[in-house]
Biopython code that builds the backbone (N, CA, C, O; Angstrom):
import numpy as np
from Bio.PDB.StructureBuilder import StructureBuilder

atoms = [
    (1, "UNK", "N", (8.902, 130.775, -123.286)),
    (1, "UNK", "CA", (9.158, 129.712, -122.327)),
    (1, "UNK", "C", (10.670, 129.598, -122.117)),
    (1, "UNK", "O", (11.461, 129.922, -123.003)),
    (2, "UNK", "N", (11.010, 129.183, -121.056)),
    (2, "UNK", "CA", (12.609, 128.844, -120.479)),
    (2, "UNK", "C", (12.728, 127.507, -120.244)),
    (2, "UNK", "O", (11.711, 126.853, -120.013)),
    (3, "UNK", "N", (14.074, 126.863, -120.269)),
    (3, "UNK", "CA", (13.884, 125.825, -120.168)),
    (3, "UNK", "C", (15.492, 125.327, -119.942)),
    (3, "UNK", "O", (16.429, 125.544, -120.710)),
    (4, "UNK", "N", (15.522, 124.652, -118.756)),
    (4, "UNK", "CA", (16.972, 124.467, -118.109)),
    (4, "UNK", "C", (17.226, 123.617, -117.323)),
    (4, "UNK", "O", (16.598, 123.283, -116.318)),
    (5, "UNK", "N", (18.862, 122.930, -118.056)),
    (5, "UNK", "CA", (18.522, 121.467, -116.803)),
    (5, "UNK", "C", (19.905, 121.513, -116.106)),
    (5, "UNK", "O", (20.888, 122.207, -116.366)),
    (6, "UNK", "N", (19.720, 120.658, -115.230)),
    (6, "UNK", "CA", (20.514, 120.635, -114.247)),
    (6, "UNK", "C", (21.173, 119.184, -114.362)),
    (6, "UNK", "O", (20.245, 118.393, -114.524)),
    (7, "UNK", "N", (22.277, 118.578, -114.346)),
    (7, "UNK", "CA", (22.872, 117.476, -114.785)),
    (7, "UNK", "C", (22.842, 116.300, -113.675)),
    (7, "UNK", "O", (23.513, 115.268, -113.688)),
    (8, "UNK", "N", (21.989, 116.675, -112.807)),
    (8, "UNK", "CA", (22.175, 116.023, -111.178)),
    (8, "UNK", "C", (20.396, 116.277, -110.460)),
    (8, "UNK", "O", (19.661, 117.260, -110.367)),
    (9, "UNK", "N", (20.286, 114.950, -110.102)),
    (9, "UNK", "CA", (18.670, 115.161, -108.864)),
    (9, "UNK", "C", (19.035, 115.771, -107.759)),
    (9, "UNK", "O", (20.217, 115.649, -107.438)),
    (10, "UNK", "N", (18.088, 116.621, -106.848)),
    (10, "UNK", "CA", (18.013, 117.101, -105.713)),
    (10, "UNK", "C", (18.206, 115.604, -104.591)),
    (10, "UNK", "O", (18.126, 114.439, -104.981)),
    (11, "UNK", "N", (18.373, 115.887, -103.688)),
    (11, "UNK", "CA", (18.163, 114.523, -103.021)),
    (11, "UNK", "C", (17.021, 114.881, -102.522)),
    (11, "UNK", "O", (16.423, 115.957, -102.541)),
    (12, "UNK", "N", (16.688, 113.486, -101.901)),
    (12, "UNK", "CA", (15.005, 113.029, -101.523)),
    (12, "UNK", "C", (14.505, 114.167, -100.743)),
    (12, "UNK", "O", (15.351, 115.059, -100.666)),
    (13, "UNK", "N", (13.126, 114.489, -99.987)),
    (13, "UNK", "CA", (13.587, 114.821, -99.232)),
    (13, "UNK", "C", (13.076, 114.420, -97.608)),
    (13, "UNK", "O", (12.801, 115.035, -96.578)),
    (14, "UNK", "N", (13.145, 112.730, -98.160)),
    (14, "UNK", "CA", (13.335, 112.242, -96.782)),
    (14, "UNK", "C", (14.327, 112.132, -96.144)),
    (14, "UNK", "O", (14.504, 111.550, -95.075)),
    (15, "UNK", "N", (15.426, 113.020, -97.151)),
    (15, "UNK", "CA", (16.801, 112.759, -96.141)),
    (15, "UNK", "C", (16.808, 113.921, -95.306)),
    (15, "UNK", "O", (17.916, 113.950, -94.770)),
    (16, "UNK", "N", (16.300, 114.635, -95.031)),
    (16, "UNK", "CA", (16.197, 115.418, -94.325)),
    (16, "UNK", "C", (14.592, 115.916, -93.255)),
    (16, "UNK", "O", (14.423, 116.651, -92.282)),
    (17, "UNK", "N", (13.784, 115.138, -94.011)),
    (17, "UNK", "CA", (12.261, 114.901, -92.375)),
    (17, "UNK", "C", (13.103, 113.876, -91.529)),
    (17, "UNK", "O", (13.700, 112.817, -91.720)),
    (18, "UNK", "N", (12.742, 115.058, -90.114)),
    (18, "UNK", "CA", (13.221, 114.479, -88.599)),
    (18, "UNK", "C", (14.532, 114.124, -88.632)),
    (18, "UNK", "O", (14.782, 113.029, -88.128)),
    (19, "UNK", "N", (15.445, 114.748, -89.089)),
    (19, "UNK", "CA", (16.790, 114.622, -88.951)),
    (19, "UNK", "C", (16.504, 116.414, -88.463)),
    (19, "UNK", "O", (15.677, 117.306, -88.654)),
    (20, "UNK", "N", (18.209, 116.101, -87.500)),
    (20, "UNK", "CA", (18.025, 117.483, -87.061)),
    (20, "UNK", "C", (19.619, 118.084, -87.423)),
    (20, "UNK", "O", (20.334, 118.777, -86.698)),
    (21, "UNK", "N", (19.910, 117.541, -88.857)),
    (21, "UNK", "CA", (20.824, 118.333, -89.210)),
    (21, "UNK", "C", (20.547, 118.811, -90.160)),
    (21, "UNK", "O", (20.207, 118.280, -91.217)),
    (22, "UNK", "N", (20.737, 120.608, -89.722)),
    (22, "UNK", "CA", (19.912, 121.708, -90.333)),
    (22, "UNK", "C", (21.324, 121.979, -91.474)),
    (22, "UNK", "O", (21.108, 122.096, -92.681)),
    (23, "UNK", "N", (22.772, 122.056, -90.888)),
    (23, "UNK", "CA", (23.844, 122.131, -91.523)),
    (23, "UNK", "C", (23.881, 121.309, -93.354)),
    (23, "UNK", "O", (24.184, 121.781, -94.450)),
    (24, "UNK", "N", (23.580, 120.424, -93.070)),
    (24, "UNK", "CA", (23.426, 119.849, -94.171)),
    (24, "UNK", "C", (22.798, 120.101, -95.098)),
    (24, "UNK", "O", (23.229, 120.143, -96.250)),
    (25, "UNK", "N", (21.234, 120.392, -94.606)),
    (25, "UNK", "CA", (19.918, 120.852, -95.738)),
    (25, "UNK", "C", (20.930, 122.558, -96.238)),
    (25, "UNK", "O", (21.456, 122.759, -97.332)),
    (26, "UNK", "N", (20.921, 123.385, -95.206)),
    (26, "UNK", "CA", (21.498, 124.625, -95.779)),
    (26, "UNK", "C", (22.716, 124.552, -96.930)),
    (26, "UNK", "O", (23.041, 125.442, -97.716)),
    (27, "UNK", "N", (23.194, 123.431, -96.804)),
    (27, "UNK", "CA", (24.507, 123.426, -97.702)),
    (27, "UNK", "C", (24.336, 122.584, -99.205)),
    (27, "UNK", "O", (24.852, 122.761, -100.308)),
    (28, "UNK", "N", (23.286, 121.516, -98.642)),
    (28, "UNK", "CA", (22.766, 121.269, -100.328)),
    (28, "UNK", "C", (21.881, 122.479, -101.002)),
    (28, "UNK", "O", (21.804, 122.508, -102.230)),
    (29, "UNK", "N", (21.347, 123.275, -100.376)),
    (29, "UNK", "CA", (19.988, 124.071, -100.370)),
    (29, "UNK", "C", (21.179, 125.480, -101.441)),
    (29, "UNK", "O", (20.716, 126.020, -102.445)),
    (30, "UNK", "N", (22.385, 125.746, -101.010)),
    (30, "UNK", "CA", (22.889, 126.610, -101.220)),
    (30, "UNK", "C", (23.844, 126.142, -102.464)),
    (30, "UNK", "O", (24.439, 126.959, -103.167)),
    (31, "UNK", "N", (23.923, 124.639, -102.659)),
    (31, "UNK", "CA", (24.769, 124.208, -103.613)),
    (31, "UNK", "C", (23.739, 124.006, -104.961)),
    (31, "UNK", "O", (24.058, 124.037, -106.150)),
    (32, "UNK", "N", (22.792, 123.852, -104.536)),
    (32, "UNK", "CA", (21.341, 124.086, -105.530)),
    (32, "UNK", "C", (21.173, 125.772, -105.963)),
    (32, "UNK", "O", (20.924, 126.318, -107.038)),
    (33, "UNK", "N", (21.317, 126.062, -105.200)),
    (33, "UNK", "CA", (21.168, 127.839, -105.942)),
    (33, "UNK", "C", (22.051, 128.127, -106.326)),
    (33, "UNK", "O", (21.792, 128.915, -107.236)),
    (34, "UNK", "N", (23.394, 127.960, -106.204)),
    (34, "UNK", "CA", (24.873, 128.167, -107.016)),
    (34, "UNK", "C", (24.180, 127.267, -108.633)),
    (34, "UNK", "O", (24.225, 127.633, -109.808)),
    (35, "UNK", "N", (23.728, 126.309, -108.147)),
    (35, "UNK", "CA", (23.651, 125.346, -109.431)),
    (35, "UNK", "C", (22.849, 126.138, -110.566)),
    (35, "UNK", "O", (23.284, 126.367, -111.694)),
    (36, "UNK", "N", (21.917, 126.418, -110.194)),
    (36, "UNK", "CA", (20.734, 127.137, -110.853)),
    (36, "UNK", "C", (20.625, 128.509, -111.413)),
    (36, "UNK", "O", (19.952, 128.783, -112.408)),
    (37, "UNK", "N", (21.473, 129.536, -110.571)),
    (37, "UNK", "CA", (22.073, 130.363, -111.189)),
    (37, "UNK", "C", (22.888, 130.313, -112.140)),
    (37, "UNK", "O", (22.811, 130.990, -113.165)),
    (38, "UNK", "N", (23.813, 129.428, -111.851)),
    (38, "UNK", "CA", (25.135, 129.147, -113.202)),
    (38, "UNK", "C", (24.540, 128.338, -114.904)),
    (38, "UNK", "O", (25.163, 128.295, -115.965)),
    (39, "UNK", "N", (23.177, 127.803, -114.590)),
    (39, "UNK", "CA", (22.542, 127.030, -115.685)),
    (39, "UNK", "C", (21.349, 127.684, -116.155)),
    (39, "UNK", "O", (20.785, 127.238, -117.155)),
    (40, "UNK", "N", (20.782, 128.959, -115.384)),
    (40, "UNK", "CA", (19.742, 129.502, -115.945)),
    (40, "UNK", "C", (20.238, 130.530, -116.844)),
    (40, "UNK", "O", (19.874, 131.686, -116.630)),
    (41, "UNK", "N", (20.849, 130.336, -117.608)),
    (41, "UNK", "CA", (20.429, 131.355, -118.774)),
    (41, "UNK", "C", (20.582, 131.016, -120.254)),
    (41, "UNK", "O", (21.121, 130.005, -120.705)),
    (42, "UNK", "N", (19.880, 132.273, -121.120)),
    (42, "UNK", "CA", (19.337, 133.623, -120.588)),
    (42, "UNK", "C", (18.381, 133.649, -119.562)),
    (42, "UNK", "O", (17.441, 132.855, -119.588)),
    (43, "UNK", "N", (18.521, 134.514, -118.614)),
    (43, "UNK", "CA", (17.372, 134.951, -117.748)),
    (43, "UNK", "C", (16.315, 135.837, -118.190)),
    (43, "UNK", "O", (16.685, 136.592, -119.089)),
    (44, "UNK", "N", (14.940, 135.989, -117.774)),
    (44, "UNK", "CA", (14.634, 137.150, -118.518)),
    (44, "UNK", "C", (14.737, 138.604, -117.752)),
    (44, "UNK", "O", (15.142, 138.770, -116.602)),
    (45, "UNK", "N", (14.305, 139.551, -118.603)),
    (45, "UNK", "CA", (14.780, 140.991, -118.210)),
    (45, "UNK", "C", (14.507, 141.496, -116.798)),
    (45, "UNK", "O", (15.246, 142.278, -116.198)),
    (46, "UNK", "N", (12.918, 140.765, -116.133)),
    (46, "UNK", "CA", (13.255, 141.023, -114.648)),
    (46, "UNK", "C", (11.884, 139.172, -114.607)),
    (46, "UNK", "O", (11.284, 138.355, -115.305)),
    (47, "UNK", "N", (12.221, 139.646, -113.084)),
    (47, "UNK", "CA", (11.556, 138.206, -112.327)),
    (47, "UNK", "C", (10.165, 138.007, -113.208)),
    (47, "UNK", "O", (9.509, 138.913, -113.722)),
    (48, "UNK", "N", (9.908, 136.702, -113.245)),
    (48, "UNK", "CA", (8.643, 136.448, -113.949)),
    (48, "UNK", "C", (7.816, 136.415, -112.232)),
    (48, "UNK", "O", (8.127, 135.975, -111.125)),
    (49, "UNK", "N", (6.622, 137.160, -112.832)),
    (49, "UNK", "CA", (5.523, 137.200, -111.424)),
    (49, "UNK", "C", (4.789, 135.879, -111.423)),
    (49, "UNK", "O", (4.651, 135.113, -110.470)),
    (50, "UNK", "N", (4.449, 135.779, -112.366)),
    (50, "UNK", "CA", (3.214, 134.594, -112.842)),
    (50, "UNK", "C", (3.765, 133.173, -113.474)),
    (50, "UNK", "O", (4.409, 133.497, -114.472)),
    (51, "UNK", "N", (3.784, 132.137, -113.366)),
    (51, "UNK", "CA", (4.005, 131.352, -114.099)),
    (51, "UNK", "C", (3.864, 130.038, -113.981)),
    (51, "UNK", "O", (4.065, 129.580, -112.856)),
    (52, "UNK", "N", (3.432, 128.950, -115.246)),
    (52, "UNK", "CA", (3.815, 127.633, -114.741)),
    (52, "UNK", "C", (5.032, 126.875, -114.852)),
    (52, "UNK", "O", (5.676, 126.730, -115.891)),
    (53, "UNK", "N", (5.272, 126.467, -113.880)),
    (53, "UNK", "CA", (6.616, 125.520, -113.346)),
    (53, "UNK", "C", (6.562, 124.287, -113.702)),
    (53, "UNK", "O", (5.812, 123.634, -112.977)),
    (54, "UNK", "N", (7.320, 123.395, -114.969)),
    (54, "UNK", "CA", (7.321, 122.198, -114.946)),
    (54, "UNK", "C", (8.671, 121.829, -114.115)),
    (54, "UNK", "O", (9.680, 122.534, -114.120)),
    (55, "UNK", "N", (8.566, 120.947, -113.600)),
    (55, "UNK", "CA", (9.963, 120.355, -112.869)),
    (55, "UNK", "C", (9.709, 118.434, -113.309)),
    (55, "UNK", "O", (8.877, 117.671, -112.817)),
    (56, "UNK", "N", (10.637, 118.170, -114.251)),
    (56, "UNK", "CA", (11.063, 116.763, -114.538)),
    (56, "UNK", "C", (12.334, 116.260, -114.239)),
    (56, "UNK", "O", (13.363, 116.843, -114.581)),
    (57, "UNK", "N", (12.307, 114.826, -113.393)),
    (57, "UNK", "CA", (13.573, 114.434, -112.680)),
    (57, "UNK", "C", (13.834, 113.381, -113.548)),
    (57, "UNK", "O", (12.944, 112.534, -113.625)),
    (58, "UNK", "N", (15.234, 113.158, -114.489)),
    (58, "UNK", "CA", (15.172, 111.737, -114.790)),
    (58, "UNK", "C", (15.984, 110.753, -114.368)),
    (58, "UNK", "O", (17.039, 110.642, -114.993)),
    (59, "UNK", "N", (15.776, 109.961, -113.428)),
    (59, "UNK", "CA", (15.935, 108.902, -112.481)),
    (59, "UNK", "C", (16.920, 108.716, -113.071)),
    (59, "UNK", "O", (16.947, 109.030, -114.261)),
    (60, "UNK", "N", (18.352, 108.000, -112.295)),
    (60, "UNK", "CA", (19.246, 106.718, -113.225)),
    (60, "UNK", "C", (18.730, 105.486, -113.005)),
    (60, "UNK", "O", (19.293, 104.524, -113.527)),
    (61, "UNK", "N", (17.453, 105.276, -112.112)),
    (61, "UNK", "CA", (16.913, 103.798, -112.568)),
    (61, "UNK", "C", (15.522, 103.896, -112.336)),
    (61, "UNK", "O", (14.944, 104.950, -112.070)),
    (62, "UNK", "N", (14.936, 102.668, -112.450)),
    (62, "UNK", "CA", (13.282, 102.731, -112.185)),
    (62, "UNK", "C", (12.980, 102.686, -111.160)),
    (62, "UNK", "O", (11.772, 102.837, -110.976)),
    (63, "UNK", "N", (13.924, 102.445, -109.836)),
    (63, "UNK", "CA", (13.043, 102.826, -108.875)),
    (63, "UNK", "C", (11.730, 103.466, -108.354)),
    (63, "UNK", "O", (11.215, 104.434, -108.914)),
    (64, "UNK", "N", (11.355, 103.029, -107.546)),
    (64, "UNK", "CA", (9.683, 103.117, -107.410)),
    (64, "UNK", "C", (10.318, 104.848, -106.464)),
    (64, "UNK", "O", (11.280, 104.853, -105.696)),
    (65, "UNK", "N", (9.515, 106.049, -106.798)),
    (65, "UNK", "CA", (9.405, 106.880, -106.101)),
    (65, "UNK", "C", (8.526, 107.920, -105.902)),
    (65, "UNK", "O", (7.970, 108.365, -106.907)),
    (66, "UNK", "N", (8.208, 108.536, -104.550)),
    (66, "UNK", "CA", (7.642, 108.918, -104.570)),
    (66, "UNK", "C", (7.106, 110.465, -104.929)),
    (66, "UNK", "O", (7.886, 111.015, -104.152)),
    (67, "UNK", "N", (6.565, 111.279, -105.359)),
    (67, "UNK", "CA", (6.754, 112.569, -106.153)),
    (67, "UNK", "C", (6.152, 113.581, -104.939)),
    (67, "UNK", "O", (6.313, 114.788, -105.117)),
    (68, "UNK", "N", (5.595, 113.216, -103.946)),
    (68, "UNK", "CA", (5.794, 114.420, -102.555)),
    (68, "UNK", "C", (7.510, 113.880, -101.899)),
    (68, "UNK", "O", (7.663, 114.439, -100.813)),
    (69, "UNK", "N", (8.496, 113.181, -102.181)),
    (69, "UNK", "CA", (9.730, 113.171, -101.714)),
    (69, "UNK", "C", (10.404, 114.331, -102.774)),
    (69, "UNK", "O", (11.611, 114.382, -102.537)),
    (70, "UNK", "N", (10.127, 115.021, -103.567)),
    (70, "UNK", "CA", (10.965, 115.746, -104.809)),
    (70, "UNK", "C", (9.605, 116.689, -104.682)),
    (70, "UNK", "O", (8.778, 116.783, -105.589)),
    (71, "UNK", "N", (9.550, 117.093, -103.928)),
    (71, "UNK", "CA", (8.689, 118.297, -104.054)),
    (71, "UNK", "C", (8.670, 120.055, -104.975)),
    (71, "UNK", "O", (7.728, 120.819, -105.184)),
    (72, "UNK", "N", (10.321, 120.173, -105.378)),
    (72, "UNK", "CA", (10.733, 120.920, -105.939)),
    (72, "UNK", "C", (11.148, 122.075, -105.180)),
    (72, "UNK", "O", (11.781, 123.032, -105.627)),
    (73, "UNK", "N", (10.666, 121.881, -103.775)),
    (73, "UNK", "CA", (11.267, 123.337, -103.222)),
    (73, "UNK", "C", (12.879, 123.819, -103.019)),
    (73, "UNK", "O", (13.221, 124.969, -102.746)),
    (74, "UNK", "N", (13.620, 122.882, -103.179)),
    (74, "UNK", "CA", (14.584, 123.184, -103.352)),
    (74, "UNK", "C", (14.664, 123.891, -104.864)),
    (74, "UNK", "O", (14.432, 125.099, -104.820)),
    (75, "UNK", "N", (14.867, 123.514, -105.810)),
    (75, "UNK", "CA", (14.966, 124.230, -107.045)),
    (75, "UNK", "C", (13.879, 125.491, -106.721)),
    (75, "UNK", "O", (14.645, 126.415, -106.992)),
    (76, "UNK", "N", (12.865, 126.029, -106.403)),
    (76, "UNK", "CA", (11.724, 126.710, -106.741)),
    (76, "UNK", "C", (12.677, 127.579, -106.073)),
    (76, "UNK", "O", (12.871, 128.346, -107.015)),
    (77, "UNK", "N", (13.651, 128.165, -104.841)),
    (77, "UNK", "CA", (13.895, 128.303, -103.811)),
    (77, "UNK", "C", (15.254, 128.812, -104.949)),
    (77, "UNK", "O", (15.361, 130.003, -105.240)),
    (78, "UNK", "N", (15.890, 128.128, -105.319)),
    (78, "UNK", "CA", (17.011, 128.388, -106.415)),
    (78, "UNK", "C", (16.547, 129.422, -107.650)),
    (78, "UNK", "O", (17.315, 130.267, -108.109)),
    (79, "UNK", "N", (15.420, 129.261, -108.033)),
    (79, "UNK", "CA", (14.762, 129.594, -109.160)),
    (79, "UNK", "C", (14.454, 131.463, -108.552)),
    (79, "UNK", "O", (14.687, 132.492, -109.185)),
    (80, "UNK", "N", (13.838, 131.309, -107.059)),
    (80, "UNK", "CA", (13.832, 132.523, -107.115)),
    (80, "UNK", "C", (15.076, 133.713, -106.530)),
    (80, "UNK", "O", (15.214, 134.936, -106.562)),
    (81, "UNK", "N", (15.756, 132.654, -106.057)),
    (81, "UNK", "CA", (17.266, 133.334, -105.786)),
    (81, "UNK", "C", (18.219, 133.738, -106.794)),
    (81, "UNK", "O", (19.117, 134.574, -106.689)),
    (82, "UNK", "N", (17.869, 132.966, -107.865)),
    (82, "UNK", "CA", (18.323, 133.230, -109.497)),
    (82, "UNK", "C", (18.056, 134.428, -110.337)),
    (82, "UNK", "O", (18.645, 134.842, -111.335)),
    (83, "UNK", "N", (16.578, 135.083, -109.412)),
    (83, "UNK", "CA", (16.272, 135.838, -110.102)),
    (83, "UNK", "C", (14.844, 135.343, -111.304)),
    (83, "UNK", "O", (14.075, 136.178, -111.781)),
    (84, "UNK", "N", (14.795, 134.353, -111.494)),
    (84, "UNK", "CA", (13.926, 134.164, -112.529)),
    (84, "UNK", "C", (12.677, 134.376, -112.421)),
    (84, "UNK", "O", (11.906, 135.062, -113.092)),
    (85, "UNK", "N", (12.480, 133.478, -111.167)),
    (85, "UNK", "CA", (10.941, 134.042, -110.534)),
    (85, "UNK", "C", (11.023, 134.995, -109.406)),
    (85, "UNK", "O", (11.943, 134.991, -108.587)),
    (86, "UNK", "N", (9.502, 136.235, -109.396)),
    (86, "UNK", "CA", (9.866, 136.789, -108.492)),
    (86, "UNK", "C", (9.470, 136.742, -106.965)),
    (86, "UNK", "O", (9.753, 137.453, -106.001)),
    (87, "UNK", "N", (8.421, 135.204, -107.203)),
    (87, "UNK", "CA", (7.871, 134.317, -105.806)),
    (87, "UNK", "C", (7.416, 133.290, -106.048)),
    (87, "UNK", "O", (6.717, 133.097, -107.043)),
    (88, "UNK", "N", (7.790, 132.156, -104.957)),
    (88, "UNK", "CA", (7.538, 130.859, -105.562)),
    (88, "UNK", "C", (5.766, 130.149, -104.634)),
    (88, "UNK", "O", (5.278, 129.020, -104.568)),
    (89, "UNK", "N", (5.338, 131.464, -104.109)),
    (89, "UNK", "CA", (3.429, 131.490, -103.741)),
    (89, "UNK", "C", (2.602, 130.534, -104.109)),
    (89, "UNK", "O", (2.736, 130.297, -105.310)),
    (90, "UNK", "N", (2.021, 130.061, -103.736)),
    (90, "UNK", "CA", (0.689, 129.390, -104.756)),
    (90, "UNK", "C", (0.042, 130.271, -104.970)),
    (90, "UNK", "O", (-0.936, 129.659, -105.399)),
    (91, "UNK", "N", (-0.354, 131.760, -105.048)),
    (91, "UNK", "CA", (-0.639, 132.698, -105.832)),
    (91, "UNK", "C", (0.427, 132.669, -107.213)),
    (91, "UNK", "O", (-0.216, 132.890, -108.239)),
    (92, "UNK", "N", (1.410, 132.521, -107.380)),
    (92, "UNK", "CA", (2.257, 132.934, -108.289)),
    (92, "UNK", "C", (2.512, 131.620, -109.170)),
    (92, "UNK", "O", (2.408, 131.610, -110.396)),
    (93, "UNK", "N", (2.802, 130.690, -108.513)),
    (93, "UNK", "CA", (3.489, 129.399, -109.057)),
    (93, "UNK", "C", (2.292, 128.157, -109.261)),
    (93, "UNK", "O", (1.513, 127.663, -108.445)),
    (94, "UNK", "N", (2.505, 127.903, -110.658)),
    (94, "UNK", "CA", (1.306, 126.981, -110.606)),
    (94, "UNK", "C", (2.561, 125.725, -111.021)),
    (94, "UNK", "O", (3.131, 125.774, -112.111)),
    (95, "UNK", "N", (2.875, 124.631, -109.987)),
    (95, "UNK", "CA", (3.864, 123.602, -110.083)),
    (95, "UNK", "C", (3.270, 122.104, -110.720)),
    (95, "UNK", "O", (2.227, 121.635, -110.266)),
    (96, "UNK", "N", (3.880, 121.546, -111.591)),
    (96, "UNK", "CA", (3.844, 120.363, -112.001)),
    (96, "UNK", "C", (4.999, 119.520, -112.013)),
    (96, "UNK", "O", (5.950, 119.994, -112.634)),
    (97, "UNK", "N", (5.225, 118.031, -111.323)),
    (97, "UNK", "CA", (6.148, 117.387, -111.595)),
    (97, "UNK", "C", (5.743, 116.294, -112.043)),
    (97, "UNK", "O", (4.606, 115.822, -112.050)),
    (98, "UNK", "N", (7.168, 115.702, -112.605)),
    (98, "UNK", "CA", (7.046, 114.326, -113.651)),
    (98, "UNK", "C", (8.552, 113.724, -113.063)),
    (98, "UNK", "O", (9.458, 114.460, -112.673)),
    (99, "UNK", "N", (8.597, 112.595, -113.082)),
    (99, "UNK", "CA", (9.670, 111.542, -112.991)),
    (99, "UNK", "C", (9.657, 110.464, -114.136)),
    (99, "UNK", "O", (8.643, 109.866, -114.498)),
    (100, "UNK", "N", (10.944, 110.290, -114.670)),
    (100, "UNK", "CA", (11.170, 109.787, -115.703)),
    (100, "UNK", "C", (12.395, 108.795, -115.355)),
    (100, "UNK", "O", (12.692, 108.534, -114.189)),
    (101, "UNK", "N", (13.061, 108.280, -116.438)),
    (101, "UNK", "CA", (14.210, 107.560, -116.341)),
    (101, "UNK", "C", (15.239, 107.540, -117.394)),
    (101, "UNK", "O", (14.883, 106.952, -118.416)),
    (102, "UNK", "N", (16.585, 108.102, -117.400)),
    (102, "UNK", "CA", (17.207, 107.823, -118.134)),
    (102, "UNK", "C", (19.151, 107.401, -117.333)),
    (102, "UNK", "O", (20.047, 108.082, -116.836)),
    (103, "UNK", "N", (18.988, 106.256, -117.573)),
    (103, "UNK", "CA", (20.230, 105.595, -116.664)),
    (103, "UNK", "C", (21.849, 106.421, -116.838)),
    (103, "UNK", "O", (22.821, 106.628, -116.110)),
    (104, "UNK", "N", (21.366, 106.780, -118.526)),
    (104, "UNK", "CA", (22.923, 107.460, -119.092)),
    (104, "UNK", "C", (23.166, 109.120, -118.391)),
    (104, "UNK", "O", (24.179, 109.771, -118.137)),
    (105, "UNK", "N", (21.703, 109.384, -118.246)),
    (105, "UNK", "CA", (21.958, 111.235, -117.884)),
    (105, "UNK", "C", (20.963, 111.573, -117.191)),
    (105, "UNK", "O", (20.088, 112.340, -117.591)),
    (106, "UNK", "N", (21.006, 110.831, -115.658)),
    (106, "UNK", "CA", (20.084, 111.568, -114.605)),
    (106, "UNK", "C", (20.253, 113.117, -114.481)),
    (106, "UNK", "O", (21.344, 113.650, -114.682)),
    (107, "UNK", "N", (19.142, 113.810, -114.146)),
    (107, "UNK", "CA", (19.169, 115.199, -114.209)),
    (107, "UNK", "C", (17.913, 116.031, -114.063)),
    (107, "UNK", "O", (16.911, 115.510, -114.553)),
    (108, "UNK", "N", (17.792, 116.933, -113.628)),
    (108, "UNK", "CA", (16.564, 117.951, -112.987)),
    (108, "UNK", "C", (16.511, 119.128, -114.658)),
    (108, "UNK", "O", (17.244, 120.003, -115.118)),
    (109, "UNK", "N", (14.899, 118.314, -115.173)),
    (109, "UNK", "CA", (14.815, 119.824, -116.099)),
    (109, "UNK", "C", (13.480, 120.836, -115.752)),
    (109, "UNK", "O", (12.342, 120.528, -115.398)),
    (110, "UNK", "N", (13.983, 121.928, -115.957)),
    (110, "UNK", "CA", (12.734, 122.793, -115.237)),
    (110, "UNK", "C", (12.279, 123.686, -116.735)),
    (110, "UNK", "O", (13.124, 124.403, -117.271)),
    (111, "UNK", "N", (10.908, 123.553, -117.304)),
    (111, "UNK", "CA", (10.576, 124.223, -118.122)),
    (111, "UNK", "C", (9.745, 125.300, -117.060)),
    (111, "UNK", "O", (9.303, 125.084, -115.931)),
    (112, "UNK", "N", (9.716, 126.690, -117.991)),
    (112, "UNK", "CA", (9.194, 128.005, -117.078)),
    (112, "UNK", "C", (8.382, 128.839, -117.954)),
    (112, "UNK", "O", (9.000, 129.692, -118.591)),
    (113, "UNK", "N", (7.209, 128.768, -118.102)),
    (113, "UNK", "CA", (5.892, 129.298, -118.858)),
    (113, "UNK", "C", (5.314, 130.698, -118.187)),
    (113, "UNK", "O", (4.514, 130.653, -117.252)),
    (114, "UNK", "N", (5.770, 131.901, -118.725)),
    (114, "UNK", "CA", (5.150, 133.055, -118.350)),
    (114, "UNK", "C", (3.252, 132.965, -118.269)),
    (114, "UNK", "O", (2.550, 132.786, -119.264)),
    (115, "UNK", "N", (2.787, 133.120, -117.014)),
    (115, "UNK", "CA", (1.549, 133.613, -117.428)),
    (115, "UNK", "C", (0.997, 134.775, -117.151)),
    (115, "UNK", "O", (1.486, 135.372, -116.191)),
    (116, "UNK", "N", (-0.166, 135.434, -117.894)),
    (116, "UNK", "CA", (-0.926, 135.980, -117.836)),
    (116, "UNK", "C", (-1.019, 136.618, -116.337)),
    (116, "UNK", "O", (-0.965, 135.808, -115.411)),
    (117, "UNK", "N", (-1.199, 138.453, -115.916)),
    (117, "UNK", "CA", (-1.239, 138.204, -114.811)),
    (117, "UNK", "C", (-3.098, 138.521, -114.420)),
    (117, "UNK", "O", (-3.527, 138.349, -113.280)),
]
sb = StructureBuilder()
sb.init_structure("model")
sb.init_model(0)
sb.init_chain("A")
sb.init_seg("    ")
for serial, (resi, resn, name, xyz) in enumerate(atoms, 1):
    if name == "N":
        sb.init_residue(resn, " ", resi, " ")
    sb.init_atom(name, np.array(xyz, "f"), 0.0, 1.0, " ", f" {name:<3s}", serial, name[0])
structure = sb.get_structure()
């Protein structure tokens, strides 16, 4: 198993349904795969084909939210630009998320479970 966090949440991603600035999504989208590359390792020896994806966000507060707004495609999208996975499919990717809270150290952790192919 792998297991790697990121010190910062993705933003929502209602900030970006029906907005038509594409500039923006591309530049968080690309500051997320810089991110994810620089925090995934070790990597393993080549792309995992198969696997389950945990993705846990921990809030800096309790806000009420919703878990189709953090869908993970940004990270999944990082994850396979990283190299780690070698498609982020619903053939390939079996995804789970969780939202949590910790006020002192909001942050994105992604555990990564090889499976069986």
């Amino acid at each position: 198993m792998y297991k790697y966090t990121i010190p910062q949440i993705p933003p929502s991603n209602n900030r970006f349904i029906g907005r038509t600035n594409y500039r923006e999504y591309q530049r968080i989208k690309k500051e997320w795969e810089r991110l994810i590359a620089l925090v995934c390792r070790p990597k393993p020896d080549k792309p995992i084909e198969k696997a389950v994806v945990k993705i846990t966000y921990y809030f800096p507060d309790r806000r009420r939210r919703d878990p189709d707004n953090y869908s993970g495609k940004i990270v999944l999208d990082g994850l396979v630009k990283a190299g780690i996975l070698m498609d982020d499919s619903f053939f390939n990717i079996q995804l789970l998320l969780e939202g949590d809270w910790d006020k002192d150290r909001p942050r994105t952790v992604m555990e990564i479970r090889e499976e069986r192919k």
